[in-house]
C-alpha positions, -999 to 999 in steps of 0.1 A, spaced: -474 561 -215 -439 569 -229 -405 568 -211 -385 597 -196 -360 613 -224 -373 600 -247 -386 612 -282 -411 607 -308 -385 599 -333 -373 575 -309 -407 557 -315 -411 563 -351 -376 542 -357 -390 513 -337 -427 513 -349 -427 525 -384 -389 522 -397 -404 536 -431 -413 564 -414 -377 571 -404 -348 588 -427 -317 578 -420 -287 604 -424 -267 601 -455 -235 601 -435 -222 600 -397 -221 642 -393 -258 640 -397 -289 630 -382 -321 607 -395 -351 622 -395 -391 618 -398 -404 611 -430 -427 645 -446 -463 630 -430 -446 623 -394 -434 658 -395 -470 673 -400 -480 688 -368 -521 675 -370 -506 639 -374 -520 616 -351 -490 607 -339 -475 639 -326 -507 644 -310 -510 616 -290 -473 617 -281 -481 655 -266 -504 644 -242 -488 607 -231 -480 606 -196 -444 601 -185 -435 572 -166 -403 555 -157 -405 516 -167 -406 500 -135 -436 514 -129 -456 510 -158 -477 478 -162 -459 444 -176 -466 443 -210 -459 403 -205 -460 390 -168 -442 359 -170 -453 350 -132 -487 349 -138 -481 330 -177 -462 300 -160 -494 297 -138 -512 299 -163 -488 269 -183 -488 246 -151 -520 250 -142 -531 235 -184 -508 209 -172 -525 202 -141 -557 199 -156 -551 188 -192 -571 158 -200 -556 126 -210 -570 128 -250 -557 163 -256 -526 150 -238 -520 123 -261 -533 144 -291 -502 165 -288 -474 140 -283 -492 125 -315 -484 154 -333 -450 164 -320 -440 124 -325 -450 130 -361 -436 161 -369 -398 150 -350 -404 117 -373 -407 136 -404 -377 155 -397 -359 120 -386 -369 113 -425 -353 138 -441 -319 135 -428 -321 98 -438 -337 106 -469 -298 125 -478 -283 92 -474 -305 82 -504 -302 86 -540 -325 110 -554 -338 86 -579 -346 61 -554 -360 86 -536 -395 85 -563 -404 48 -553 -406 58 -514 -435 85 -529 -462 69 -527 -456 53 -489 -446 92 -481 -478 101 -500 -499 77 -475 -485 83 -448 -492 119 -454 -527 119 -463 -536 91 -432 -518 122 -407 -539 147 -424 -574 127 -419 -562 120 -382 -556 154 -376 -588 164 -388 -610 138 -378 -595 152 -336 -568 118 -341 -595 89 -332 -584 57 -328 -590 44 -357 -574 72 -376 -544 69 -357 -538 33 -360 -538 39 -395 -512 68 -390 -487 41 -381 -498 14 -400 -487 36 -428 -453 49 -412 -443 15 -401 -447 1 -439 -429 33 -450 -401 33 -423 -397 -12 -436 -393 0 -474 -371 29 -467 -346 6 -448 -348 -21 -472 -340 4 -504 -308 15 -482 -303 -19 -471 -304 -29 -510 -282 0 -524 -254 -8 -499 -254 -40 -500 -251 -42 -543 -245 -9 -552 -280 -3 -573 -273 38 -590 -297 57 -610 -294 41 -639 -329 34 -647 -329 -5 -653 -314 -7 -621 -343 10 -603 -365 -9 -619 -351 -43 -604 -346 -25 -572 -386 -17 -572 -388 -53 -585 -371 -62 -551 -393 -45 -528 -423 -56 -545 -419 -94 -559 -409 -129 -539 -386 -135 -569 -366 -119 -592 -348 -128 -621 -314 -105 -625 -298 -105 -663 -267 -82 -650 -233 -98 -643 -222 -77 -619 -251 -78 -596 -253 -111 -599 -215 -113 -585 -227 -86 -558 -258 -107 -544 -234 -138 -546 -209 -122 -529 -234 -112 -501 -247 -142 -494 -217 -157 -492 -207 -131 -466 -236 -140 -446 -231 -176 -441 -198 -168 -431 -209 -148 -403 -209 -156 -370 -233 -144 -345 -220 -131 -311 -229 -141 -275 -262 -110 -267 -249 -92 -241 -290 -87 -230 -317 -102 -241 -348 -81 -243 -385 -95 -245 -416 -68 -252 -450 -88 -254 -476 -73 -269 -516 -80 -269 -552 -75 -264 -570 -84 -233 -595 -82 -203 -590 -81 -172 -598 -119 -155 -605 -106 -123 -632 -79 -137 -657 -98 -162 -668 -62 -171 -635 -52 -185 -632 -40 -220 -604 -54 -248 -575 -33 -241 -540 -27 -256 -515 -44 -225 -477 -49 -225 -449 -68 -205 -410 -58 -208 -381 -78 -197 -341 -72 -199 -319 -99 -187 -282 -94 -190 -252 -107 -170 -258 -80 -145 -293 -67 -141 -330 -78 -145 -355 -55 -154 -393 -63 -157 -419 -37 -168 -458 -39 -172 -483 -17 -189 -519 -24 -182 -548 -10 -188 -582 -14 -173 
């Protein structure tokens, strides 16, 4: 089926550019390339005996009626796992892009002691996504990304706070930091940088909340069903001068 007017260069231009000569300047015209020109190409014969037929009344190539259906209809009827399974994934993949903009805020050599935690996270996201995201799997998923989000906010915490660079000494007392209780620090001026900091923060005062927010978290059976299973429930509150909120997830 081809459209009135039209030509078989017209097609050529649009489904083999190669296949197309353009003219050399504007008092010109492109043309086919030597094997479109051959009349026993396959081309020109099946353009010779395509039928003509204006474009509202060919077929839809894409009928985007019967596509939504088709898109509300999964909805409809998508069950809860696969549900979950993709939220999963686009949570993941909108997290890693969350760490790369924060990971510009870092100093590239700083950036080496957050590889490992990266390398973890990656590799438990890969065995979830294998293994169809069990449970299991996936409480490992953010096991790792919690302990990986902690160290990347202490390093930045760290860095702003006493100004540890690339010089290499000083990344080695900033891994010291993240890894030891104690640690002992030979440098004068960092020693006058933590001083000053925690001198700062007994200073500081902390404001009246203007809300105070309470999310408890736990395991549990139902009491009134002695055949309920241990499952993951969850009560929210806000109180503020205003407005009470109270929330409750539970499942059974």
């Amino acid at each position: 089926i081809v459209n009135p007017g039209t030509k078989l260069d017209d097609f050529i231009r649009w489904f083999s550019p190669n296949d197309w000569i353009a003219a050399e300047n504007a008092n010109e015209q492109g043309k086919l390339s030597k094997r479109m020109q051959e009349p026993d190409n396959m081309w020109h014969q099946a353009w010779e005996i395509a039928n003509t037929v204006t474009p509202h009344q060919q077929k839809k190539l894409f009928d985007h009626v019967k596509e939504a259906e088709k898109a509300l209809n999964y909805f409809d009827s998508i069950s809860p796992s696969d549900l979950l399974e993709q939220i999963f994934i686009i949570a993941c993949t909108s997290i890693i892009w969350n760490f790369k903009n924060i990971l510009s805020e870092i100093h590239p050599s700083c950036v080496e002691l957050l590889s490992k935690y990266f390398h973890n996270f990656y590799s438990c996201l890969k065995n979830a996504t294998t293994n169809m995201l069990e449970i299991e799997e996936m409480r490992l998923v953010l096991d790792s990304l919690s302990q990986l989000e902690l160290v990347m906010s202490q390093i930045i915490s760290i860095t702003h706070k006493i100004g540890i660079n690339s010089n290499t000494i000083e990344l080695n007392l900033l891994e010291q930091l993240l890894n030891r209780k104690e640690v002992l620090i030979k440098n004068p001026q960092l020693k006058s940088a933590i001083a000053a900091t925690f001198a700062q923060s007994k200073g500081d005062k902390l404001k009246n909340p203007t809300a105070i927010e309470t999310i408890i978290r736990t395991n549990a059976k139902l009491p009134s069903n002695k055949f309920s299973k241990l499952l993951p429930q969850r009560m929210y509150t806000l109180i503020s001068n205003d407005e009470y909120r109270f929330a409750t997830g539970i499942c059974y």
